[in-house]
N, C-alpha and C positions, 0 to 999 in steps of 0.2 A: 414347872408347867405340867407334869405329869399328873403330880397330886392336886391340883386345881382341877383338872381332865379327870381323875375320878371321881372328885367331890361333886364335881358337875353329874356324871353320870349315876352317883349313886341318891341324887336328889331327882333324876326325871322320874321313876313312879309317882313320887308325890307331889311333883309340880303337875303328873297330869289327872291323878285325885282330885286337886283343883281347878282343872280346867277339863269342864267334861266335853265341852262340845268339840273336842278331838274325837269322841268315842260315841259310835253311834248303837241305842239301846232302841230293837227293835222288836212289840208283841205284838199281839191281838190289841190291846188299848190304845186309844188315840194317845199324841205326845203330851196336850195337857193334861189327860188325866193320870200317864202315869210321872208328873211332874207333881201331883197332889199325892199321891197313891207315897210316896215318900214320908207325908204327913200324916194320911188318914191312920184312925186310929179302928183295929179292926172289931173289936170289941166293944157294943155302943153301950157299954154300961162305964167307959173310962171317964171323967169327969173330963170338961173343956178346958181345966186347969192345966192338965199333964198333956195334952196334947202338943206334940213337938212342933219346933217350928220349921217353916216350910222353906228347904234349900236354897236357898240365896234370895231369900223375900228383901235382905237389906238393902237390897241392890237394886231394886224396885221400889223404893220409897217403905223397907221397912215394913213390919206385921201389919199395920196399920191398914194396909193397901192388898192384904190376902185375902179377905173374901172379894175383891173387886177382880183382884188377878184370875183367883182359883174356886171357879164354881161347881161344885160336888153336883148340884142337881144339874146345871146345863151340860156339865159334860158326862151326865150319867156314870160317875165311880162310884156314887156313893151306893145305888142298888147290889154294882158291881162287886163294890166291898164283901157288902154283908152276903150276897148270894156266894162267896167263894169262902166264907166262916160256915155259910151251912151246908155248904157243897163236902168242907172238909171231914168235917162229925159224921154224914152221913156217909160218904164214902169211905170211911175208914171200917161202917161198921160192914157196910158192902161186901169190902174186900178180906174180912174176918169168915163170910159163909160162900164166897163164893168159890172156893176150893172143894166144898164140900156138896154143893148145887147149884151149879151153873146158872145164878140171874138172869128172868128175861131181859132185864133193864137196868142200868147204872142208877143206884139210889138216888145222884142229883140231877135223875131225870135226862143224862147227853148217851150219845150215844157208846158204848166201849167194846172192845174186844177181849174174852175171856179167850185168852190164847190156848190153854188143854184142851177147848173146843177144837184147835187147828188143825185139820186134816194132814196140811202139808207139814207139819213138826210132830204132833202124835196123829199119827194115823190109825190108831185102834184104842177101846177102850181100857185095853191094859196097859197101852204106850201112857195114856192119859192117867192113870192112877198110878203107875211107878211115878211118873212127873212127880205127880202133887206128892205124895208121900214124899220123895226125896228134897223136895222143894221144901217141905214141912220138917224137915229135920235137921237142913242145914238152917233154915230159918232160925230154928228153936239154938242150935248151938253158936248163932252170931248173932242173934238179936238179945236174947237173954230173955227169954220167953220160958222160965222155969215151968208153967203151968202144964205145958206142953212138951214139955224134955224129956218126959218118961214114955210118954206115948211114938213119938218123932224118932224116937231110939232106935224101936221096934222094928224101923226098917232092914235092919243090920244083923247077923247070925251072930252068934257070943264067940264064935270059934271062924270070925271072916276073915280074908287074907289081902293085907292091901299091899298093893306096889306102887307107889309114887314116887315125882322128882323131886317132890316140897318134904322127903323127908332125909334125914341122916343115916336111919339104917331102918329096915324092914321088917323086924321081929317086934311086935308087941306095942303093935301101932293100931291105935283107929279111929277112923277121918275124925268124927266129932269133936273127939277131943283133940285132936290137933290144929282142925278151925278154932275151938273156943282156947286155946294156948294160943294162937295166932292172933286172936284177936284181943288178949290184953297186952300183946306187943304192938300191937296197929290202933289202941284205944280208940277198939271198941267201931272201926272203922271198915271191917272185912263184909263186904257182901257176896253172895254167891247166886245165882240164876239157874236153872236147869229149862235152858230153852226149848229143849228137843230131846222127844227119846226114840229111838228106831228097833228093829229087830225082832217088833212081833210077825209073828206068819197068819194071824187075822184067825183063830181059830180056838175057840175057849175049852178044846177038849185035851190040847198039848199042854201038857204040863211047862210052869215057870221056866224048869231047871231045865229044860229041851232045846228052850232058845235064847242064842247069842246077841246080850243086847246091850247100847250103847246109846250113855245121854251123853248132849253134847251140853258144856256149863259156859257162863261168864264167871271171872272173878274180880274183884276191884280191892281196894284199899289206899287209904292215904297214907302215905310214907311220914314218921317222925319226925320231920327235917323244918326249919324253918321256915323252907316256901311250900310246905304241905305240898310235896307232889302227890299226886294220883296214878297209883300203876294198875292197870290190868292187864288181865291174861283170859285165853281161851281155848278151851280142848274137850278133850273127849275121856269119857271114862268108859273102857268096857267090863260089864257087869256079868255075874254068875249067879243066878238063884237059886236056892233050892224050893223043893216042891211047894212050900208053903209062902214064897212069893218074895223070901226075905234074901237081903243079899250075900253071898257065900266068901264071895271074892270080888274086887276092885283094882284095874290097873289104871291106872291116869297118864295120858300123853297130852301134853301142852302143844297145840297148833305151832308154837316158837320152838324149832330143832335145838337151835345156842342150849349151852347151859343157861341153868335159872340164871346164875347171879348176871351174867351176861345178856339176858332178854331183860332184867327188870331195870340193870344198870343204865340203859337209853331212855327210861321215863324217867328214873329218879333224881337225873341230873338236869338241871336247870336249863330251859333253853333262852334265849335271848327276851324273847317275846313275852315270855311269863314274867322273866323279871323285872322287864319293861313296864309293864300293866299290872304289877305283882298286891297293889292295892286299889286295883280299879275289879278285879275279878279274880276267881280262884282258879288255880293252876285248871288246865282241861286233862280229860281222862282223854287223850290221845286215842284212834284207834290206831295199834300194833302195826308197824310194816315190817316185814319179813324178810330177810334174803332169800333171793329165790333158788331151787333147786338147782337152774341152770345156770352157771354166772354169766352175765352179758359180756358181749368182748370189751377189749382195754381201748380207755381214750373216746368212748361215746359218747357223744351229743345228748342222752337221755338216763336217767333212772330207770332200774327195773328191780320192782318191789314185789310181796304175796298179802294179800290182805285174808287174816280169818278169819271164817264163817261167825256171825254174830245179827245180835236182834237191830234191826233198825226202822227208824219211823220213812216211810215213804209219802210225799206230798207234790202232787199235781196241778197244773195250769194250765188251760188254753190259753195260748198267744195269740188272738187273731186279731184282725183290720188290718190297717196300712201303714205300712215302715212301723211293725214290732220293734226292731230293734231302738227308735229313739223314745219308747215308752220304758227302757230297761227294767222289765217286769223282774227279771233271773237275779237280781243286783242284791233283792231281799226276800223271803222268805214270806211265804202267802200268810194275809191272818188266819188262816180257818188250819192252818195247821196247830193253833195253839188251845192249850185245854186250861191255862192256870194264869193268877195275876201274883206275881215276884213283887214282895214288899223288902226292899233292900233296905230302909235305915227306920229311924224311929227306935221306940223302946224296946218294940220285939222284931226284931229284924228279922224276914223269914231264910232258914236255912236253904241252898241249892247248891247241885250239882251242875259241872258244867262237861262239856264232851266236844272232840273236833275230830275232824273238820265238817263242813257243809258241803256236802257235794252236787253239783247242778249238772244237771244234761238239759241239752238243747235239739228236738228232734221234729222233723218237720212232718204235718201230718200225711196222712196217705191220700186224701182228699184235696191237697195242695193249698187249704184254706189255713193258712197260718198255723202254729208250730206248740206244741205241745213243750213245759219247764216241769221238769223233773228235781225236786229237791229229795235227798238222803242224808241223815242223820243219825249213826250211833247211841239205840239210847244205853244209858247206865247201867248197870247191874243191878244196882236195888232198886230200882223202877223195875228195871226185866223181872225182877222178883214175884213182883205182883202177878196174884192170880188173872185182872181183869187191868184192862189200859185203857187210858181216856183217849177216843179220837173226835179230839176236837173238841169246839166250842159251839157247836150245831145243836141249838135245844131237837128234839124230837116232835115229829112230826106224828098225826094219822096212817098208820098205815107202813110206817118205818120201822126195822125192826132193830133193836139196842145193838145184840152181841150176836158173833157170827154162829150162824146154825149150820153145823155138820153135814145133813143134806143138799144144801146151798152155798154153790161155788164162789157168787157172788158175795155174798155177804158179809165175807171180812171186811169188804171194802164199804167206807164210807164215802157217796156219791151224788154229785148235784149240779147237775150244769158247767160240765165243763172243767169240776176240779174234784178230786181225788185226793183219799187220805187214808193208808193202811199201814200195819206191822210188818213185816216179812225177817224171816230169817235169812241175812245174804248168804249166796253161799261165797267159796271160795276163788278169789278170783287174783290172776295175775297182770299186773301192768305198768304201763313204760310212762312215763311223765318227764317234764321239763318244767323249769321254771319260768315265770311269768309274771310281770308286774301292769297288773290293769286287772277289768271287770270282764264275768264271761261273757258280755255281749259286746264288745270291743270288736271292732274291726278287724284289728292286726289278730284276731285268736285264729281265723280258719288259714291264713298264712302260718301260723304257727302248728297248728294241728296237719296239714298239709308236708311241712316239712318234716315232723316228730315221725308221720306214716313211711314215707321217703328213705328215711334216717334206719329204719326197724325192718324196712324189706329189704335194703343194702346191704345190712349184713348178714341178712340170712338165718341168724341162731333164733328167732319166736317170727310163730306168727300171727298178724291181729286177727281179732277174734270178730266175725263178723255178724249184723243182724240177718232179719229176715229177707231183707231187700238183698242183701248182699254187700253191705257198705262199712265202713271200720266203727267200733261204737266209742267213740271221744264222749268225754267230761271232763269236769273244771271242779278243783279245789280251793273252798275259800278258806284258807289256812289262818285269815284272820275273825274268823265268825266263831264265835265261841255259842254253845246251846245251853243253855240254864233250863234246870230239871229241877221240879219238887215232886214233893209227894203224886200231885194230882198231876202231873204230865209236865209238858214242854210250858214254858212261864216266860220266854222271852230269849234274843239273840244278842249277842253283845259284838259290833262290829268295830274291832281298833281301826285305826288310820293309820297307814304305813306306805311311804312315800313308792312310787312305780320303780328307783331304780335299785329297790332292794331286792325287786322280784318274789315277793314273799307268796304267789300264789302258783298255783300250778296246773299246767292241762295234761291230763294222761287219755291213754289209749288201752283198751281190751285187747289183754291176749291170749291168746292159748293155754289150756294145761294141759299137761299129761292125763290118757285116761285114768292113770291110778291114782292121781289126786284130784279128781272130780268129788 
């Protein structure tokens, strides 16, 4: 009975390969077209010969019956197609010179964020040129961009001194080449981000080497293992220059206290859910939960986790009219937050990243006219990479301006009636969660959010952290929403089906931190 019990269990990923309408795949595109989009072929020079056939046409009376099923022009994919083949050429050449001069406008014409413009992550124009340089050299030493390796170098003194946890010993180390060694161990899979650099005093007369300063990175990589996990990590490196702007010395602290082998050891290993869906989707770049500084007492009704600071897409909704909650707006992810269309099979299958969880807030507005959906999303590290980020699928308007202008507070943000869509660096945040099995606009969530509060002021050791009103800030994790990420941005949500009494999702609560880890 045993071994029938695992033969059983090691056939459900590919019993549900073949049965997708367990799994629900949610973009920008209506469902018909991304049920073409499978087929189309992106390139209109392919002959109609080689043109693959369309996922389960046999089942529908056979090819015979596919242009009557699947029509390209009624359902507008086929513009689609080809706009996101020349959206790619063009953006790639884009994001080649915008390091170097900040675009007024995304070459395929949508609106983007050239994040070195960002005040709140480089606040000065020297915060914003250490970036990019360093952005440009660990580029050059994990992408394999030889052209650029001798220049990208340059950031580095011949005589720097580095301290990190990702090495063995300390003498006769540096970074470059221990990413590009790293990354013929992780083939060819290591990406690196420099979201944020701090520490300038805003004054171009202080010499480099006067001030103490400090980027904060993303890392990623897929691990060698069968189910290709994806591990990241996030920290801080504080920097030493000398006069001439190059860096002197280098220490690195990982946001994770654990030893490495012990923080990377919780991604690498398999969790249920991956192996569940292990060929319906690629493992997720997990974001890191932490143990927290202070341990919570023994025998709690709740979790208490650290989340580190890292880039994420933020996207907004107005909730309004009558009984929001039985329109469950929060249940999926707005279209206008997506910038890319995901071609999963066919001849050239496109490559993507995926990242969890999705997180939702639910908050009522101040005007009492119905309730404002806050989705948050993790992006990747070799996205974060990018000079410039796609928000959205919003062509441009008269009068709109592409990418955010230094001057203008507003203008990271992409805005129109009622919904919202920007980057933000999170920063670091503590909180207490429970598990949950149902949708964030469920009934039973503010009984449960209610008692989580209850639960956390009883024992006295945190306290929730509270908004402007004065009210505790609860959110909901959809621990089964996975985000697919290509080149040109967010490309679509992949939501498994997992029954309510596994409780696979989760509501947490804002809490407090110490001032010395703000």
């Amino acid at each position: 009975m045993r071994s029938e019990t695992l033969l059983f269990l090691s056939l459900l990923p590919a019993w549900f390969r073949l049965c997708p309408a367990f799994v629900f795949f949610h973009s920008s595109t209506p469902l018909s077209s991304r049920s073409l989009l499978r087929s189309a072929p992106v390139e209109s020079s392919e002959s109609s010969e080689s043109e693959p056939e369309v996922f389960g046409a046999q089942f529908f009376g056979g090819a015979a019956e596919k242009e009557s099923l699947f029509d390209a022009e009624s359902d507008g994919l086929e513009s689609a197609v080809l706009a996101q083949s020349a959206a790619r050429e063009k953006a790639a050449a884009a994001r080649a010179e915008a390091a170097a001069a900040g675009a007024e406008e995304d070459a395929d014409g949508y609106r983007a964020y050239n994040r070195f413009l960002d005040l709140s992550n480089f606040p000065t124009a020297r915060c914003a040129d250490l970036g990019r340089r360093l952005q440009a050299a660990v580029d050059a030493a994990t992408k394999k961009e030889k052209k650029e390796e001798a220049s990208a170098a340059s950031i580095y003194d011949t005589s720097m001194r580095w301290s990190s946890p990702f090495l063995e010993t300390e003498t006769g180390a540096f970074p470059l080449e221990a990413l590009r060694n790293a990354n013929v161990w992780f083939r060819d899979s290591v990406r690196v981000a420099v979201v944020a650099v701090a520490g300038d005093v805003g004054r171009e007369d202080v010499s480099w080497s006067r001030v103490e300063w400090r980027a904060r990175w993303s890392l990623s990589a897929v691990w060698p293992n069968p189910w290709a996990a994806h591990v990241v990590l996030h920290g801080t490196s504080a920097l030493n220059l000398n006069d001439d702007g190059l860096v002197a010395s280098q220490t690195d602290r990982p946001e994770d206290p654990r030893p490495l082998r012990l923080a990377l050891g919780d991604q690498v290993f398999p969790k249920f859910w991956d192996l569940y869906h292990l060929l319906m989707t690629p493992a997720a770049q997990s974001l890191p939960l932490l143990p927290p500084k202070v341990p919570p007492p023994l025998l709690t009704s709740y979790q208490v986790r650290e989340l580190p600071p890292h880039l994420s897409l933020r996207a907004s909704l107005d909730d309004t009219g009558e009984n929001p909650r039985s329109r469950r707006s929060a249940q999926a992810l707005p279209p206008h937050a997506f910038a890319a269309i995901v071609r999963t099979t066919g001849p050239r299958p496109e490559p993507y990243e995926t990242t969890a969880p999705l997180e939702v807030r639910i908050q009522k507005k101040k005007n009492g006219e119905g309730s404002t959906i806050d989705w948050s999303l993790p992006v990747p590290p070799s996205l974060a990479a990018s000079s410039t980020l796609p928000l959205g699928d919003l062509p441009l308007e008269e009068g709109d301006r592409a990418e955010n202008d230094p001057n203008d507070e507003d203008s990271t943000v992409c805005e129109e009636e009622g919904r919202t869509l920007k980057y933000i660096v999170a920063p670091r945040r503590r909180v207490a969660t429970v598990n949950f099995g149902g949708s964030p606009q469920d009934e039973e969530v503010a009984m449960v959010r209610r008692k989580l509060y209850e639960n956390v002021m009883k024992d006295k050791t945190y306290q929730p952290k509270l908004d402007q009103e004065g009210r505790p800030q609860f959110f909901f994790w959809q621990n089964n929403a996975k985000a697919c990420w290509t080149e040109l941005g967010l490309g679509m949500v992949v939501y498994d089906w997992r029954p309510k009494f596994v409780r696979g999702q989760e509501i947490g609560m804002e809490l407090e931190l110490e001032p010395q880890d703000l």
